[in-house]
N, C-alpha and C positions, 0 to 999 in steps of 0.2 A: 754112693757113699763117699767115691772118691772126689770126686768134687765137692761135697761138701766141705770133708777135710781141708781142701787146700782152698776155700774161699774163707776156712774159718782162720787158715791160717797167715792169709794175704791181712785181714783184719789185727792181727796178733801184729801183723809187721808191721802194717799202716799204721798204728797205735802207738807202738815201740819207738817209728822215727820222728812221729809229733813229739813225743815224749821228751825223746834227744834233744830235738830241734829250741822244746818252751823252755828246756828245765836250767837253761844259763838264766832267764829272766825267771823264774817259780822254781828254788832248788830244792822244795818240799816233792818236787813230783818225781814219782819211781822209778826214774828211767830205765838205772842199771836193770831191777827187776822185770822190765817188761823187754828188755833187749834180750833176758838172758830167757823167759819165756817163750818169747817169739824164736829165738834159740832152740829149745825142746820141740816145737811144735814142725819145725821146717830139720831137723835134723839129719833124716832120711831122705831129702830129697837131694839130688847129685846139683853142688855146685851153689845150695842155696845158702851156706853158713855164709858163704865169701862173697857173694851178693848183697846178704846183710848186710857183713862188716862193714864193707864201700858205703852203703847205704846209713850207716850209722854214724861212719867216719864224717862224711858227706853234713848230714843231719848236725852235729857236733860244730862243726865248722861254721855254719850258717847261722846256729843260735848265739856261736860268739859274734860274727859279722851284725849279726841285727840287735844284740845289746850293747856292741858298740857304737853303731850308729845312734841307738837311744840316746845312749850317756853324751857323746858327743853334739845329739844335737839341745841335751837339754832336754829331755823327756817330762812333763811334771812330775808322772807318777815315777820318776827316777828318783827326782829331787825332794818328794814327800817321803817318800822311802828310807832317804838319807836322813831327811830331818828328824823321823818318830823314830829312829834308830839310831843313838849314838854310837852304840858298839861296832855298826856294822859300817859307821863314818871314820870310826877310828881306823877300822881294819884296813878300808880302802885308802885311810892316807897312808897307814906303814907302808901298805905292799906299792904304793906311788913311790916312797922313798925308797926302797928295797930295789925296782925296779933301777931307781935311780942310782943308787950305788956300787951295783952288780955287775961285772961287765960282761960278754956278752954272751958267755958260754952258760955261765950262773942264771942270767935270766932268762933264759930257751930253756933251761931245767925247772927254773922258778915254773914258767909257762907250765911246763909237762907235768910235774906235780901236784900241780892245784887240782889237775883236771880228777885226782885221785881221792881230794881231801873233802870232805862236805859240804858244800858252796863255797869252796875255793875259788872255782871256772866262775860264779858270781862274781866277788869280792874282786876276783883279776879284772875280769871285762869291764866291770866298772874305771878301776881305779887305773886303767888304760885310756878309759874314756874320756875323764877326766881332766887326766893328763895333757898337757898343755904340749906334750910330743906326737910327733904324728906314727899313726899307726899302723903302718904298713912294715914292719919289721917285725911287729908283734905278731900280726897277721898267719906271717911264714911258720913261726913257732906255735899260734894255734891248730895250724894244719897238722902239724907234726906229732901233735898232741890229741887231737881229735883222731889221728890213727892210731897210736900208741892205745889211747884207751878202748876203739872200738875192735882193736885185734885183743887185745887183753881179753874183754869181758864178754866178748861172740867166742872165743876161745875157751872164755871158764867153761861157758854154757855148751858149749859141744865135747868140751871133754867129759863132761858129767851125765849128759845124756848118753854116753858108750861105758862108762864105768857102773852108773845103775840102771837096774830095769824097771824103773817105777818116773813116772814123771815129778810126782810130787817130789822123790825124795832126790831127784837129782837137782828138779828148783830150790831144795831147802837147803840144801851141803851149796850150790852154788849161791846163791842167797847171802849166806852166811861165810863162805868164804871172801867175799867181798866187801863185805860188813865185816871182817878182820882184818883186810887190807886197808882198806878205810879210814879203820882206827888207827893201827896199828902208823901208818904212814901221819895222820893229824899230830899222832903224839912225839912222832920226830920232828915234827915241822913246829910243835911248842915246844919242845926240848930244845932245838936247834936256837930260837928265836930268844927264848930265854940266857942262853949263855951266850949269844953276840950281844947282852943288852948288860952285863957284866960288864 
Protein backbone atom coordinates (compact mmCIF):
# COMPACT_ATOMS: atom_id res chain seq x y z
CA UNK A 1 0.00 0.00 0.00
CA UNK A 2 3.07 1.92 0.63
CA UNK A 3 4.25 1.87 -2.46
CA UNK A 4 1.61 2.57 -4.08
CA UNK A 5 1.23 5.79 -2.32
CA UNK A 6 4.42 7.03 -3.16
CA UNK A 7 4.51 5.96 -6.93
CA UNK A 8 1.05 7.81 -6.96
CA UNK A 9 2.70 10.43 -5.51
CA UNK A 10 6.10 10.65 -7.79
CA UNK A 11 3.20 10.96 -10.54
CA UNK A 12 1.59 14.04 -8.72
CA UNK A 13 5.25 15.56 -8.81
CA UNK A 14 6.17 14.44 -12.42
CA UNK A 15 2.79 16.37 -13.30
CA UNK A 16 3.43 19.44 -11.19
CA UNK A 17 6.94 20.09 -12.70
CA UNK A 18 5.71 19.67 -16.47
CA UNK A 19 3.21 21.77 -15.43
CA UNK A 20 5.77 24.55 -14.14
CA UNK A 21 7.94 23.88 -16.91
CA UNK A 22 4.79 24.42 -20.12
CA UNK A 23 2.67 26.98 -18.29
CA UNK A 24 5.40 30.30 -19.38
CA UNK A 25 4.47 29.16 -23.03
CA UNK A 26 0.17 27.71 -21.94
CA UNK A 27 -0.56 30.32 -18.91
CA UNK A 28 -4.16 28.51 -18.89
CA UNK A 29 -2.47 25.52 -17.31
CA UNK A 30 -2.81 24.91 -13.42
CA UNK A 31 0.45 24.91 -12.27
CA UNK A 32 0.24 26.61 -9.06
CA UNK A 33 -2.63 23.92 -8.28
CA UNK A 34 -0.76 20.99 -9.04
CA UNK A 35 2.41 22.08 -7.21
CA UNK A 36 0.51 22.77 -4.30
CA UNK A 37 -1.22 19.33 -4.72
CA UNK A 38 1.81 17.32 -5.27
CA UNK A 39 2.33 19.47 -2.02
CA UNK A 40 -0.39 17.56 0.07
CA UNK A 41 0.48 14.25 -1.29
CA UNK A 42 4.51 14.07 -0.40
CA UNK A 43 4.03 16.17 2.83
CA UNK A 44 4.79 13.55 5.28
CA UNK A 45 7.61 12.44 3.75
CA UNK A 46 11.02 13.79 5.48
CA UNK A 47 12.81 16.23 3.15
CA UNK A 48 10.36 15.86 0.14
CA UNK A 49 8.72 19.65 0.37
CA UNK A 50 12.28 20.91 -0.27
CA UNK A 51 13.13 18.62 -2.94
CA UNK A 52 9.99 19.90 -4.58
CA UNK A 53 10.65 23.30 -4.18
CA UNK A 54 14.20 22.89 -6.06
CA UNK A 55 12.45 21.02 -8.29
CA UNK A 56 9.76 23.54 -9.10
CA UNK A 57 12.25 26.41 -8.75
CA UNK A 58 14.27 24.41 -11.38
CA UNK A 59 11.17 23.74 -13.63
CA UNK A 60 10.15 27.55 -13.48
CA UNK A 61 13.54 28.63 -14.76
CA UNK A 62 13.63 26.49 -17.83
CA UNK A 63 10.17 27.29 -18.98
CA UNK A 64 11.31 30.90 -19.20
CA UNK A 65 14.90 29.74 -20.87
CA UNK A 66 12.80 27.91 -23.62
CA UNK A 67 10.08 30.64 -24.25
CA UNK A 68 12.85 32.82 -24.53
CA UNK A 69 14.53 31.06 -26.88
CA UNK A 70 11.14 30.78 -28.90
CA UNK A 71 10.49 34.45 -29.05
CA UNK A 72 14.10 35.02 -29.81
CA UNK A 73 14.28 32.77 -32.31
CA UNK A 74 11.14 33.67 -34.04
CA UNK A 75 8.88 30.92 -33.21
CA UNK A 76 5.71 31.04 -35.83
CA UNK A 77 3.37 29.90 -33.37
CA UNK A 78 4.89 32.83 -31.19
CA UNK A 79 4.20 35.30 -33.86
CA UNK A 80 0.52 34.04 -34.74
CA UNK A 81 -0.10 34.44 -31.23
CA UNK A 82 1.02 38.04 -31.32
CA UNK A 83 -1.02 38.59 -34.31
CA UNK A 84 -4.69 37.19 -33.33
CA UNK A 85 -4.06 38.84 -30.06
CA UNK A 86 -3.69 42.63 -30.03
CA UNK A 87 -4.17 42.90 -26.36
CA UNK A 88 -1.72 40.58 -25.48
CA UNK A 89 0.86 42.63 -28.41
CA UNK A 90 0.08 45.58 -26.64
CA UNK A 91 1.07 44.11 -23.19
CA UNK A 92 4.37 42.86 -24.37
CA UNK A 93 5.45 46.23 -25.93
CA UNK A 94 4.49 48.29 -22.57
CA UNK A 95 6.40 45.93 -20.37
CA UNK A 96 9.47 46.17 -23.39
CA UNK A 97 9.29 49.96 -22.61
CA UNK A 98 8.91 49.47 -18.87
CA UNK A 99 11.83 47.19 -18.85
CA UNK A 100 13.48 49.96 -20.78
CA UNK A 101 12.98 52.70 -18.45
CA UNK A 102 13.46 50.88 -15.12
CA UNK A 103 16.62 50.85 -13.86
CA UNK A 104 17.97 48.09 -12.44
CA UNK A 105 16.80 47.32 -9.12
CA UNK A 106 12.83 48.09 -10.51
CA UNK A 107 13.35 45.56 -13.30
CA UNK A 108 14.66 42.48 -11.06
CA UNK A 109 11.31 43.43 -9.00
CA UNK A 110 9.27 43.95 -12.43
CA UNK A 111 10.95 40.19 -13.21
CA UNK A 112 9.72 38.93 -9.49
CA UNK A 113 6.30 40.14 -9.76
CA UNK A 114 4.98 38.99 -12.83
CA UNK A 115 5.83 35.60 -11.89
CA UNK A 116 2.84 36.36 -9.26
CA UNK A 117 0.32 38.02 -11.68
CA UNK A 118 -1.66 35.72 -14.33
CA UNK A 119 0.44 35.34 -17.43
CA UNK A 120 2.76 37.98 -16.34
CA UNK A 121 5.85 35.25 -16.50
CA UNK A 122 4.16 35.03 -20.31
CA UNK A 123 3.85 38.53 -21.38
CA UNK A 124 7.65 39.18 -19.64
CA UNK A 125 9.34 36.31 -21.59
CA UNK A 126 8.01 37.27 -24.50
CA UNK A 127 8.58 40.87 -24.51
CA UNK A 128 12.22 39.94 -23.42
CA UNK A 129 12.30 37.95 -26.26
CA UNK A 130 11.64 40.23 -28.32
CA UNK A 131 13.72 42.66 -27.12
CA UNK A 132 16.36 43.66 -29.43
CA UNK A 133 18.66 43.44 -25.78
CA UNK A 134 20.36 40.47 -24.90
CA UNK A 135 19.11 38.38 -22.37
CA UNK A 136 21.45 37.25 -19.98
CA UNK A 137 20.76 39.70 -17.14
CA UNK A 138 17.25 39.00 -17.36
CA UNK A 139 18.15 35.48 -17.01
CA UNK A 140 19.64 36.12 -13.29
CA UNK A 141 16.36 37.75 -12.25
CA UNK A 142 14.39 34.86 -13.55
CA UNK A 143 16.22 32.70 -11.43
CA UNK A 144 15.51 34.65 -8.61
CA UNK A 145 12.08 34.67 -9.31
CA UNK A 146 11.38 31.15 -10.14
CA UNK A 147 12.69 30.70 -6.32
CA UNK A 148 10.95 33.34 -4.85
CA UNK A 149 7.77 31.80 -6.24
CA UNK A 150 8.53 28.06 -5.82
CA UNK A 151 9.39 28.77 -1.98
CA UNK A 152 6.27 30.76 -1.79
CA UNK A 153 3.78 28.36 -3.08
CA UNK A 154 5.60 24.59 -1.86
CA UNK A 155 5.39 26.78 1.33
CA UNK A 156 1.45 27.59 1.13
CA UNK A 157 0.93 24.12 0.35
CA UNK A 158 2.84 22.54 3.34
CA UNK A 159 1.70 24.92 5.77
CA UNK A 160 -1.96 24.03 4.95
CA UNK A 161 -1.43 20.39 4.84
CA UNK A 162 -0.28 20.80 8.96
CA UNK A 163 -2.87 23.45 9.78
CA UNK A 164 -5.92 21.01 8.44
CA UNK A 165 -6.58 17.49 8.59
CA UNK A 166 -8.60 16.94 5.38
CA UNK A 167 -6.68 17.07 2.18
CA UNK A 168 -9.38 18.52 0.23
CA UNK A 169 -9.80 21.33 2.52
CA UNK A 170 -6.25 22.26 2.83
CA UNK A 171 -6.19 22.17 -1.28
CA UNK A 172 -9.09 24.62 -1.15
CA UNK A 173 -7.93 27.28 1.66
CA UNK A 174 -4.44 26.89 -0.42
CA UNK A 175 -6.21 27.12 -3.78
CA UNK A 176 -7.81 30.12 -2.83
CA UNK A 177 -5.25 31.78 -0.87
CA UNK A 178 -3.27 32.11 -3.87
CA UNK A 179 -6.07 32.99 -6.12
CA UNK A 180 -6.14 36.13 -3.58
CA UNK A 181 -2.59 36.87 -3.84
CA UNK A 182 -2.98 36.82 -7.54
CA UNK A 183 -5.59 39.16 -7.66
CA UNK A 184 -4.86 41.12 -5.13
CA UNK A 185 -0.92 41.72 -6.41
CA UNK A 186 -2.60 42.19 -10.63
CA UNK A 187 -4.70 44.97 -9.26
CA UNK A 188 -1.54 46.79 -7.87
CA UNK A 189 0.37 46.25 -10.90
CA UNK A 190 -2.97 48.16 -12.63
CA UNK A 191 -3.18 50.58 -10.18
CA UNK A 192 0.32 51.26 -10.33
CA UNK A 193 0.44 51.28 -14.18
CA UNK A 194 -2.56 53.55 -14.26
CA UNK A 195 -1.18 56.57 -12.30
CA UNK A 196 2.50 56.51 -14.04
CA UNK A 197 0.35 56.97 -17.24
CA UNK A 198 -1.09 60.31 -15.57
Amino acid sequence: MHFVATIGSSWICALALFAVLGDALLPFIPSGTLVILAVLKTAQINGAPLLLGLGVAVASFLGDVLLLHLARRGAPVLQRRLARRPKLAASVARVQQSLIERPHGGAAAMVVVARFVPAGRTVLDLAIGHSPAHPHRFLHWSALAALVWAAYIVTLGWLNSHWFNTAWLSLAVSCAAATAVSTAIARIVRRTRRLAAL
